[in-house]
C-alpha positions in Angstrom: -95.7 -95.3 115.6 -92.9 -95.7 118.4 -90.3 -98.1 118.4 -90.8 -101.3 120.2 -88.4 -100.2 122.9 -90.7 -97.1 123.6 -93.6 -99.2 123.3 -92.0 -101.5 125.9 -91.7 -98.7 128.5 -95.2 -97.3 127.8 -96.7 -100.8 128.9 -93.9 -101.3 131.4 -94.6 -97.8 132.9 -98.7 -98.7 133.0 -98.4 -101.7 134.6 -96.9 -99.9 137.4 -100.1 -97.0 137.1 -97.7 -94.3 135.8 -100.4 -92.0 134.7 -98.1 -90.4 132.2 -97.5 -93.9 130.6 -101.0 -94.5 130.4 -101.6 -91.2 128.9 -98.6 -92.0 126.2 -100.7 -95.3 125.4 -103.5 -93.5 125.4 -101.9 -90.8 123.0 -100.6 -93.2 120.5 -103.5 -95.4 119.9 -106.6 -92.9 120.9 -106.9 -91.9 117.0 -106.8 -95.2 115.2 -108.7 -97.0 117.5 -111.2 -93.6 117.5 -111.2 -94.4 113.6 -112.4 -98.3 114.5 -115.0 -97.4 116.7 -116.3 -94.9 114.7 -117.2 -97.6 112.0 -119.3 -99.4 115.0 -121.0 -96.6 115.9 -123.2 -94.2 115.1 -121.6 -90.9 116.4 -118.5 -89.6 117.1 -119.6 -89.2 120.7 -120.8 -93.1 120.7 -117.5 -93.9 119.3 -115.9 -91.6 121.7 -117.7 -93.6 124.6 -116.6 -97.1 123.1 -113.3 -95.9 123.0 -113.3 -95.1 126.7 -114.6 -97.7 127.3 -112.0 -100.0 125.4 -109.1 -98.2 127.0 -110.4 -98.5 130.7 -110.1 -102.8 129.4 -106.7 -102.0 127.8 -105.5 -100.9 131.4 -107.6 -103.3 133.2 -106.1 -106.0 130.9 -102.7 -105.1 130.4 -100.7 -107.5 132.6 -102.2 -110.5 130.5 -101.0 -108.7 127.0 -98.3 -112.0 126.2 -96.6 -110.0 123.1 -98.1 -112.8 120.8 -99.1 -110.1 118.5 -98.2 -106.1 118.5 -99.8 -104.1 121.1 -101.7 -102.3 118.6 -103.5 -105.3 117.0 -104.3 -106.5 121.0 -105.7 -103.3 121.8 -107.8 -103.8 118.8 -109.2 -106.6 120.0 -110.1 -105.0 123.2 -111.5 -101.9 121.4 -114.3 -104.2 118.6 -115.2 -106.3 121.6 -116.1 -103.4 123.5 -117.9 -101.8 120.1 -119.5 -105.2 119.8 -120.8 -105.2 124.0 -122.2 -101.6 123.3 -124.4 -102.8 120.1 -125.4 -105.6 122.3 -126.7 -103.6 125.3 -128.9 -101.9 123.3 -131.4 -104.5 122.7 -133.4 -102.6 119.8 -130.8 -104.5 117.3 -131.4 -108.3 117.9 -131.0 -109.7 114.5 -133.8 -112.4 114.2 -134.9 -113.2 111.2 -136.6 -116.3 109.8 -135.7 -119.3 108.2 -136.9 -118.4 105.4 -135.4 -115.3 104.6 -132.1 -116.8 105.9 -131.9 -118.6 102.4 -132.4 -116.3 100.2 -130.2 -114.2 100.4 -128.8 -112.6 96.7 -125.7 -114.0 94.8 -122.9 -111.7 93.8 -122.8 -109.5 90.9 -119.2 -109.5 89.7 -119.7 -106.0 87.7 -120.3 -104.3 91.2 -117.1 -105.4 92.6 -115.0 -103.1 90.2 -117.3 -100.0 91.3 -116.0 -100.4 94.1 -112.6 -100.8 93.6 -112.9 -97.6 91.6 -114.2 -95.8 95.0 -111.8 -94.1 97.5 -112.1 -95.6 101.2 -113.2 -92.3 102.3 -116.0 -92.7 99.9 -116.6 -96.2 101.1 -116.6 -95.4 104.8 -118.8 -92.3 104.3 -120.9 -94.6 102.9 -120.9 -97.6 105.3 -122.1 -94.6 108.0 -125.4 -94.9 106.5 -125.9 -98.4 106.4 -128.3 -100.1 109.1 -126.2 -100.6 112.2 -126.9 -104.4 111.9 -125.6 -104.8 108.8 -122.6 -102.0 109.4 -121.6 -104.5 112.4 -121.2 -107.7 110.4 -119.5 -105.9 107.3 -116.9 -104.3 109.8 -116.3 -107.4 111.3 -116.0 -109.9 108.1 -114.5 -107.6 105.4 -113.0 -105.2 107.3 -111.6 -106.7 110.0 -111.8 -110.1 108.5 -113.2 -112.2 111.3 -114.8 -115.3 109.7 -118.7 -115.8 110.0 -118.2 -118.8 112.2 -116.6 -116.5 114.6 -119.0 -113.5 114.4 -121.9 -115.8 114.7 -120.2 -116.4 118.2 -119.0 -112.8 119.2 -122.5 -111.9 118.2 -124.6 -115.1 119.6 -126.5 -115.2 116.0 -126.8 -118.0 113.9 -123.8 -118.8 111.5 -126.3 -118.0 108.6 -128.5 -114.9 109.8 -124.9 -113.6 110.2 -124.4 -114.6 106.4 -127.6 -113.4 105.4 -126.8 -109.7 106.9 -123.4 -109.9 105.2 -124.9 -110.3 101.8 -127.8 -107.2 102.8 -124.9 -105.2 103.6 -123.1 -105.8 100.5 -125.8 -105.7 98.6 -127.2 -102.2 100.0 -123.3 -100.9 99.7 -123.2 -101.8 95.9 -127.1 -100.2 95.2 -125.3 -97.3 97.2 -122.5 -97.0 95.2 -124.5 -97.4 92.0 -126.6 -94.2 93.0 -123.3 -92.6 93.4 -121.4 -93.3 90.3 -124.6 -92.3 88.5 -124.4 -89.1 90.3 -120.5 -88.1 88.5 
């Protein structure tokens, strides 16, 4: 990562449309924020499009970046909101589901927690690909990126506990997952 100094005279040089400071910025985040979207998507070429499409909101949005945070957590921000507007546009994922099924969803099982802790991330990531998009989304967002449900309820315009409920499926698929691995060694 650059010093904040450089950093300073990327954003500085973008808010004047330098295109070689916007390529810089681009440069120095393009492969972590590729990483993020990739756990949104479905493809490197979907992520590849989200990313774009983040970054065209990073330059469209740069004059209100207020240095509250670093530049890298704000572009974040900018690149799962524009993961989240993709998986919203396609409307093949709405995640209804009915009262009932909103209540039951499974307790924890504390002996699956230290198989994964045993896992590599790699292993974990590779793993996550799999997982229905639905569920991949709320995961992401709650353990990953640790947005609170009441928060991805909103991002997501779901119900506080559907959003629970597809948590606990997503966990709960990841540990049977991660079972049939283990088993495998």
């Amino acid at each position: 990562m650059r010093d904040i100094q450089d950093i300073d005279e990327i954003v500085s040089g973008c808010l004047q449309n330098d295109r070689k400071s916007q390529h810089r910025l681009y440069e120095t985040f393009a492969s972590a924020m590729l990483g993020l979207c990739m756990r949104y998507t479905r493809s490197k070429q979907e992520a590849e499009d989200v990313m774009i499409e983040g970054f065209v909101n990073v330059f469209k949005k740069l004059n209100t970046f207020r240095q509250e945070c670093s530049l890298e957590s704000w572009i974040r921000t900018i690149m799962i909101n524009a993961a989240l507007d993709a998986y919203r546009s396609n409307k093949k994922h709405l995640l209804d589901i009915s009262i009932e099924e909103s209540t039951t969803a499974a307790p924890s099982n504390a002996s699956h927690e230290n198989i994964v802790t045993r896992l590599e991330v790699k292993q974990i990531l590779e793993l996550m690909d799999e997982m229905p998009e639905d569920q991949r989304i709320i995961f992401n967002l709650f353990a990953i990126e640790g947005y609170p449900f009441k928060d991805i309820a909103q991002m997501l315009d779901r119900n506080e506990n559907t959003v629970r409920v597809y948590f606990q499926r997503a966990r709960l698929w990841l540990q049977k997952r991660i079972q049939v691995e283990e088993y495998k060694k």
